[in-house]
N, C-alpha and C positions, 0 to 999 in steps of 0.2 A: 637266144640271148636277148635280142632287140624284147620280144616278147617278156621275158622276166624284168628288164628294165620298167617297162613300162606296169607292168605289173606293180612292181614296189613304188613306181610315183604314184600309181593311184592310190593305196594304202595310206602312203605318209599325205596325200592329198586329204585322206579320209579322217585320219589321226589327228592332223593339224599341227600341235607343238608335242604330237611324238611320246606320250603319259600315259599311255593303255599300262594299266598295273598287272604283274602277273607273280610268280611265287618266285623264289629264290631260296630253295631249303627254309633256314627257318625265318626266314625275309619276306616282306613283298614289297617288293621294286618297279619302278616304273621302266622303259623297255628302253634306259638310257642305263640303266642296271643301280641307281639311286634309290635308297633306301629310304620307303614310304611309312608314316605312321600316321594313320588315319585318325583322325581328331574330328570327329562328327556328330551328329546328334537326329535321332530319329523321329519320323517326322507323324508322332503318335497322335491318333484322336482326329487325323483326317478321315483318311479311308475306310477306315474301321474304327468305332468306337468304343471303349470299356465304358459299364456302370459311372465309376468311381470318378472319370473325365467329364461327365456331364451333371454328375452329385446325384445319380440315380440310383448307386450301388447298393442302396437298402431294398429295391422293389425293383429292379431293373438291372441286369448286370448284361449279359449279351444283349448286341445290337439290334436284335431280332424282338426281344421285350422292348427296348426303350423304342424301337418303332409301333410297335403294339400300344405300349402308353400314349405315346405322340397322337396317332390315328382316334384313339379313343375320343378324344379330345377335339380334334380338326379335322377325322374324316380322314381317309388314305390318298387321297387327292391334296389336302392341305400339308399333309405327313410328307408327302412326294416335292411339294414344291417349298418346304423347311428343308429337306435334305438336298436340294438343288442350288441353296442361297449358301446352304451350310457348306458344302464341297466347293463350290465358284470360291466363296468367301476365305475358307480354310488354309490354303495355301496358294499365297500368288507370287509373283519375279518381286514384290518388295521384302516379302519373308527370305527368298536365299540371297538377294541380295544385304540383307541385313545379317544372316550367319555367316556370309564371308565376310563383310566386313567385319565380323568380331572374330574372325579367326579360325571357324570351322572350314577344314577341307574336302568335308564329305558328310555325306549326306544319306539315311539307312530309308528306305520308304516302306511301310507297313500293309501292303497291299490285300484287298478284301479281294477274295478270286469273281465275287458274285456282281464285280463293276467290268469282268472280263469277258466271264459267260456265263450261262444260265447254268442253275442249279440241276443237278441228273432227272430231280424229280416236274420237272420245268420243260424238258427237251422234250420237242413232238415226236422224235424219232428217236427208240431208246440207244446208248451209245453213241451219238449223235452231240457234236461242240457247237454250239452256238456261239458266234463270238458277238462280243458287246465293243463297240467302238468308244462309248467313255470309259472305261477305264484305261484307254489305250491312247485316247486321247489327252488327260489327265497325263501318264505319264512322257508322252511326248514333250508337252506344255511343260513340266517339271525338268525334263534332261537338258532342253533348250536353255533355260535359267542356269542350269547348273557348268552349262558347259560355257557362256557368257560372263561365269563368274569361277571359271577353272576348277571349279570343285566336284569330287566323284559321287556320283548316284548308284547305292548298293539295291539293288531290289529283292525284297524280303516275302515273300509269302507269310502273311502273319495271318490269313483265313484260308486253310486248303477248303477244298472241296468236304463238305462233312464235319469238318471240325477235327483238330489233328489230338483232341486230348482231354482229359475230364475236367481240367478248368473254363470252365463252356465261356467266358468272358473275354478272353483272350483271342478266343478262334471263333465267335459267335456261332458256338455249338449248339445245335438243339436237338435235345437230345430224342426228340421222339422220331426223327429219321438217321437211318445210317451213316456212322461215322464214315470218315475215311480209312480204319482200321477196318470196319465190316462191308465195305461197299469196294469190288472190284471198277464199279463203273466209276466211283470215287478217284480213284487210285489213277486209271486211263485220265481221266480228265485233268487231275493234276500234273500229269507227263506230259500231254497235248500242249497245256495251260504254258507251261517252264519252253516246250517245244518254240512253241509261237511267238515268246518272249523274245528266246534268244537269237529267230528267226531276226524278228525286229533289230532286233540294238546288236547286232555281231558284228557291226562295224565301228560301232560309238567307243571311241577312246573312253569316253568320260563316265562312260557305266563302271563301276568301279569292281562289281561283281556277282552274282546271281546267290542270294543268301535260300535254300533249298525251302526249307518247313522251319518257322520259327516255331522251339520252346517245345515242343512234343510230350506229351504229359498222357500218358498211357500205362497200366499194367498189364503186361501181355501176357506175364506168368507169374510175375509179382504180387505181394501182395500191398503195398502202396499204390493208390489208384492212382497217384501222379507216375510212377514210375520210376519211383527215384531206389527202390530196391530189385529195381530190376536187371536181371544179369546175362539175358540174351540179346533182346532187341534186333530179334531177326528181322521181323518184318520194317523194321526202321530201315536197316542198314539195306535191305533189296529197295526199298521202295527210294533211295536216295539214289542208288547206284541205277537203276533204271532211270530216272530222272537225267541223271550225268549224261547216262548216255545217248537220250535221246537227244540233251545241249548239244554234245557233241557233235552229231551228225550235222548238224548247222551251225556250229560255232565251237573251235577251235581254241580261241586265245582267251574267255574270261573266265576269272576267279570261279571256283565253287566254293561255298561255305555250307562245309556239313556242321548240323547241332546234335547236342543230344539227347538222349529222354532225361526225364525228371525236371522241364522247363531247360532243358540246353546243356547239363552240365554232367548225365551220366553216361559213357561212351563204354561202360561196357560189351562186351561181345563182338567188338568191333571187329570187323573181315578186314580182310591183306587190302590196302589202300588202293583203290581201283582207276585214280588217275594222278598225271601230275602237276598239275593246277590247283589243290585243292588246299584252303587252309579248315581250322576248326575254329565257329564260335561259340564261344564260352559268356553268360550271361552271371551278373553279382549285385547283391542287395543286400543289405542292412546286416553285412557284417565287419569284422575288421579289415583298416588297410594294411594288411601285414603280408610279408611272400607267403604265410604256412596257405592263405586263403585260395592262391591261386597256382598253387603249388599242383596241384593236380593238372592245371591248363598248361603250366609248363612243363611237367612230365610228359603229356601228349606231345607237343613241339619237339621235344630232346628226343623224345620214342620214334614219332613216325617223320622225324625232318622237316616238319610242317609247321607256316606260320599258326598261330593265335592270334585271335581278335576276339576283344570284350563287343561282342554285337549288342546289349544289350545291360544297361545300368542307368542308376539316378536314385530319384524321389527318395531325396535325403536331402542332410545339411551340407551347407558352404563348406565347414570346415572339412566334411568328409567326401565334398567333390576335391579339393585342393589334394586332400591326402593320396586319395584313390589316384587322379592322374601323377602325381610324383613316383607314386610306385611301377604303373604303366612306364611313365616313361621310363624308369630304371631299367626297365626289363623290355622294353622295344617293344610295347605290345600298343596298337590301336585302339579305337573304343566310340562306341556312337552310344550318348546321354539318351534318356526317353524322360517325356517325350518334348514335343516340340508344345504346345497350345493343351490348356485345357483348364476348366470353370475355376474362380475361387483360386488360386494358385500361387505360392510361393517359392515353391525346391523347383519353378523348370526357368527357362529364360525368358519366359515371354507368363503374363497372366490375362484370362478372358475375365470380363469384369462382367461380376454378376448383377442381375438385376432384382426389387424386390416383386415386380410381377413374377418373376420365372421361379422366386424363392416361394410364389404363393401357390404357383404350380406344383413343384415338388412337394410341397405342405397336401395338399389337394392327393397327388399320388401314394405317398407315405400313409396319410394319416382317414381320409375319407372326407368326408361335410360335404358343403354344398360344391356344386361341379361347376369346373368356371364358365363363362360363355362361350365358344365360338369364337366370336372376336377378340374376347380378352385375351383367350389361349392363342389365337393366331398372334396377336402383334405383341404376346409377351418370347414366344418361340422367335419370332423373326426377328428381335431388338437382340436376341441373343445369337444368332446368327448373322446380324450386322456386327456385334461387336469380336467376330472372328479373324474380321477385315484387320491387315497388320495396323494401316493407320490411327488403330482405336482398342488394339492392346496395349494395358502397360510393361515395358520393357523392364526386367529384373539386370537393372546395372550390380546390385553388389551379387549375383550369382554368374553373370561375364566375366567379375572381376576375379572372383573365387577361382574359375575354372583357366584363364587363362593368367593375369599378372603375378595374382597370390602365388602361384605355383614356382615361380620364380624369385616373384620381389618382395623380402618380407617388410618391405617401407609400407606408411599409409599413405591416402590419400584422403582429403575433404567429400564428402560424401555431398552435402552440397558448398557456396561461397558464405561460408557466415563473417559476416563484417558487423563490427561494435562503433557504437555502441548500438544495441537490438537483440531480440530476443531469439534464443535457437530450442528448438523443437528437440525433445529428448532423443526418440526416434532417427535422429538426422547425424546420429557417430560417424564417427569416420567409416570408409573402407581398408579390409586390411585383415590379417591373421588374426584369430583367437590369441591374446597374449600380447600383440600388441594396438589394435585397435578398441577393444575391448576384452575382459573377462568374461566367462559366461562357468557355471558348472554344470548343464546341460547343455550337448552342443549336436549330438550326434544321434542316430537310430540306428540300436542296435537288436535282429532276431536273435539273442541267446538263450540258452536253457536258465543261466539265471535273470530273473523278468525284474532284476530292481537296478539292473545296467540298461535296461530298453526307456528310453529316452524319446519324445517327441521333440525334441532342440526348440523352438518358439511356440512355446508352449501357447499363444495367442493366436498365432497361425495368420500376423497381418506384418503387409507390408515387406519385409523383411526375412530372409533364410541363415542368418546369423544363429547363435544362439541365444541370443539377445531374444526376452520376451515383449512383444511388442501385443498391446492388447485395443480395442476399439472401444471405446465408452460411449455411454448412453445418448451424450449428443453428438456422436459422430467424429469425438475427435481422436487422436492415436496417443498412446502413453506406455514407458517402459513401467515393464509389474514382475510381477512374481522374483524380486531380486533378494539374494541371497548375501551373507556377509563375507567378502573378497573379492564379490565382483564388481567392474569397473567400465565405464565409458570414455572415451575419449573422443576430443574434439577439439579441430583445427580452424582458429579463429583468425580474424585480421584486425589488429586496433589500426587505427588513425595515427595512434599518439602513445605514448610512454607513459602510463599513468596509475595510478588507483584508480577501481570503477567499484563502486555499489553492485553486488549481486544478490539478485530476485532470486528465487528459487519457488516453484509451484509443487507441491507433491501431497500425496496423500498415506497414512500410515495406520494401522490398528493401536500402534504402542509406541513408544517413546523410542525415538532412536537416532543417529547421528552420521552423516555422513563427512568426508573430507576433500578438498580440494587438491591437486597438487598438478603440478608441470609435468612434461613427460622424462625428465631426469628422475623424476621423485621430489621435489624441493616440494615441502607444503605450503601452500596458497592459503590456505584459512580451513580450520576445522566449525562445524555446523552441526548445531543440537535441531532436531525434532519433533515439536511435540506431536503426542498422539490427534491425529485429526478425525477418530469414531470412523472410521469406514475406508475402504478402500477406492471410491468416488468422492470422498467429500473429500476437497481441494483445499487446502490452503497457501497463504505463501509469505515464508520468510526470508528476511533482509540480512545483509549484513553488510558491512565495508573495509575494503583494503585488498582487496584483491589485486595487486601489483602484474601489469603485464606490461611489454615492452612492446615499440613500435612495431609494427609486422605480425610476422606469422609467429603465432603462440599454439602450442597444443598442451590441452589442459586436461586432468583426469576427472572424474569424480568418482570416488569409492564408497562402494556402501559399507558400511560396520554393522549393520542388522541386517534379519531377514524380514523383507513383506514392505521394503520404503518405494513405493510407486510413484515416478517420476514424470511429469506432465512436461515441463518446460522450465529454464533459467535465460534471466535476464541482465546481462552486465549493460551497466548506464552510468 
């Protein structure tokens, strides 16, 4: 007895405040038996990189090209010490202390196996695990953070050993050595690999759970080479269940998250459920937030008693993160956004700010001409690697805002303080729901078979994840474009004073056309003719007066009545 006593203090000694998550039918609860809804976001574009995260994706899609280009360039030596600045840089204790402060509880990590141990064809002794102490040190340095800041660390194998599938970008496949489907030694190593893992953290409350093979995209007998018509998936479902149970042997209490082929979502053939820890992740893109979407993930939960977790979603609009988590939460499902960081960027929370040396780089790799130098390519690659540092991203507050208040609050908020009398930036709408922040009639990205509902929502692709088209002009400054007649912007101003003010108005038009003023009741403020200004850059700006606004806080509309009126800025004085 004395012995078991002592036993369980060490445990809750080991736990801390006692949140090891584990399953509850179709729950998962922390070991207080409270029901957990993981609210996370993954922490893409570190450890493994895709193409389309560094703007490679035309010439470069697996990791394994974009270091081939990198080296071309600076040598394998200079390649090695970009990817050294780039990992240090990538993610540090300000990034998850910044996701909890906004609200994320957990945290999905996309780990590259070749930061663990050396590739099969790499080992001096065939059969033989080499283990690599950064990537283990990497995620130590990350659980520490995460568990300083109470929130759960899922560890995701998103590069097995070979590459788990014919989307070779994903799992930095290449394809001219053995996958992980053709290679037994493969197979061993990522069992070893999951082995050692759980060795490590089967003590750590704050591991939140061992996510097995991300996204799997194979035809094993199928005839889609992703796999998404595939109706056996034997070797998926052994090669998982071996995995389990090597976890098991040394670890006991955490989560397993099996996926399925077809990038996560096809679970046919599925064998008799081989443990009871285990939930299913199920991954969603650019379709609707309707239950028919995920009707099939919760088919699995109602079938085998087992939670669901969206392991994997995003790179959309505001309005369709707002939607997407409403629906989650109705239906108690978890969910980790992708990704965390990555070039040029608007749909994630955070954007890396690009540079025009590294745009001259990508020009250079795409296109051919003259080859840049040495230097120039070293300190255009490392400005970009400096600016990976959280202190030197810019932070996406209206996709914070989307994801967690919108969800709830359909009020606006000032997007920044505008006080009158002075000039506000079209750009600078409020925050707040389609509908009532502003209008937009593209808002969303949708995969369907009919392609005149597929929508890029900001059609500009700056600043801003609204639908709002936000566009760059020629001398660098930001202007709303591409507007249509019935959409509208809104903004929340401060007068001084109870008054008539004179409004400016800056805009540019093809044709004649008129917009209107009004308060957010609808009361009209003054209606506004436009004449044609010849071009969609050529500026002009017209006046008017009487625009009646009361001491305080005013929220004012402006509505377009045509299409093509590009909006620079207004001035009330």
């Amino acid at each position: 007895m004395k012995r078991t006593i002592l036993l369980s203090a060490l445990l809750l000694s080991q736990f801390g405040t006692s949140q090891l998550l584990k399953t509850d039918g179709k729950k998962i609860v922390n070991d207080k038996g409270e029901n957990i809804q993981l609210r996370g976001l993954g922490l893409g574009g570190w450890m493994l990189q895709e193409g389309y995260m560094l703007k490679t994706a035309d010439f470069a899609g697996p990791q394994f090209k974009i270091k081939e280009k990198i080296a071309e360039l600076i040598g394998e030596e200079g390649m090695n010490e970009f990817y050294k600045a780039y990992l240090k840089n990538g993610i540090t204790k300000q990034d998850i202390d910044f996701l909890a402060k906004s609200g994320f509880n957990s945290i999905r990590l996309p780990m590259h196996y070749n930061l663990y141990t050396l590739p099969i064809e790499k080992e001096s002794v065939k059969g033989q695990n080499t283990w690599l102490e950064e990537g283990f040190k990497m995620t130590d340095d990350l659980l520490k953070w995460c568990k300083e800041n109470k929130i759960y660390l899922i560890l995701d194998l998103h590069a097995a050993p070979g590459g788990q599938g014919n989307d070779a970008n994903i799992s930095d496949n290449d394809k001219s050595k053995p996958s992980l489907w053709e290679s037994e030694a493969n197979q061993k190593k990522t069992i070893s690999l999951w082995k050692k893992l759980a060795e490590r953290y089967k003590n750590e409350a704050w591991i939140g759970g061992y996510d097995l093979i991300n996204e799997p995209n194979i035809n094993f007998t199928g005839k889609n080479p992703n796999g998404t018509d595939e109706m056996s998936n034997a070797p998926l479902w052994k090669l998982q269940k071996e995995i389990t149970e090597a976890i098991r042997q040394v670890d006991k209490k955490h989560i397993i998250f099996l996926e399925g082929n077809g990038w996560g979502n096809n679970y046919s053939g599925l064998i008799p459920i081989w443990d009871n820890n285990m939930a299913f992740s199920f991954h969603k893109y650019w379709n609707y937030n309707n239950k028919e979407t995920i009707q099939f993930a919760l088919d699995l939960r109602e079938k085998h008693n087992m939670p669901i977790w969206l392991g994997e979603t995003g790179e959309n609009s505001n309005v369709w993160f707002t939607e997407l988590i409403q629906l989650l939460d109705k239906h108690n499902i978890g969910y980790a956004f992708w990704p965390m960081k990555k070039i040029d960027n608007i749909a994630g929370v955070t954007n890396v700010k690009i540079t025009p040396e590294y745009e001259k780089l990508l020009n250079y790799w795409k296109n051919g001409g003259e080859k840049p130098s040495k230097e120039f390519a070293t300190k255009a690659l490392m400005k970009i690697a400096d600016n990976y540092k959280f202190s030197n991203v810019e932070i996406k507050n209206d996709v914070i805002d989307a994801m967690f208040r919108q969800t709830k609050d359909d009020s606006t908020k000032p997007f920044k303080n505008h006080k009158i009398p002075g000039k506000i930036m079209a750009k600078d709408y409020d925050l707040g729901k389609i509908g009532a922040a502003y209008e937009d009639k593209d808002f969303i990205n949708l995969w369907v078979s009919d392609a005149s509902k597929r929508s890029e929502w900001n059609s500009g692709n700056q600043l801003r994840n609204d639908g709002v088209d936000i566009y760059q002009s020629k001398d660098n400054q930001y202007y709303v474009g591409k507007t249509e007649s019935g959409e509208w912007l809104q903004y929340t101003i401060s007068s001084n004073a109870g008054k008539a003010y004179n409004f400016d108005v800056q805009y540019s038009s093809e044709n004649e056309a008129k917009i209107r003023i009004e308060d957010a009741s609808g009361k009209l403020l003054k209606n506004i003719s436009l004449n044609s200004t010849g071009g969609k850059e050529n500026w002009k700006t017209v006046s008017t007066k009487g625009i009646n606004l009361q001491k305080g806080e005013n929220k004012i509309r402006i509505y377009f009545e045509n299409n093509g009126v590009n909006l620079n800025y207004f001035e009330l004085k």
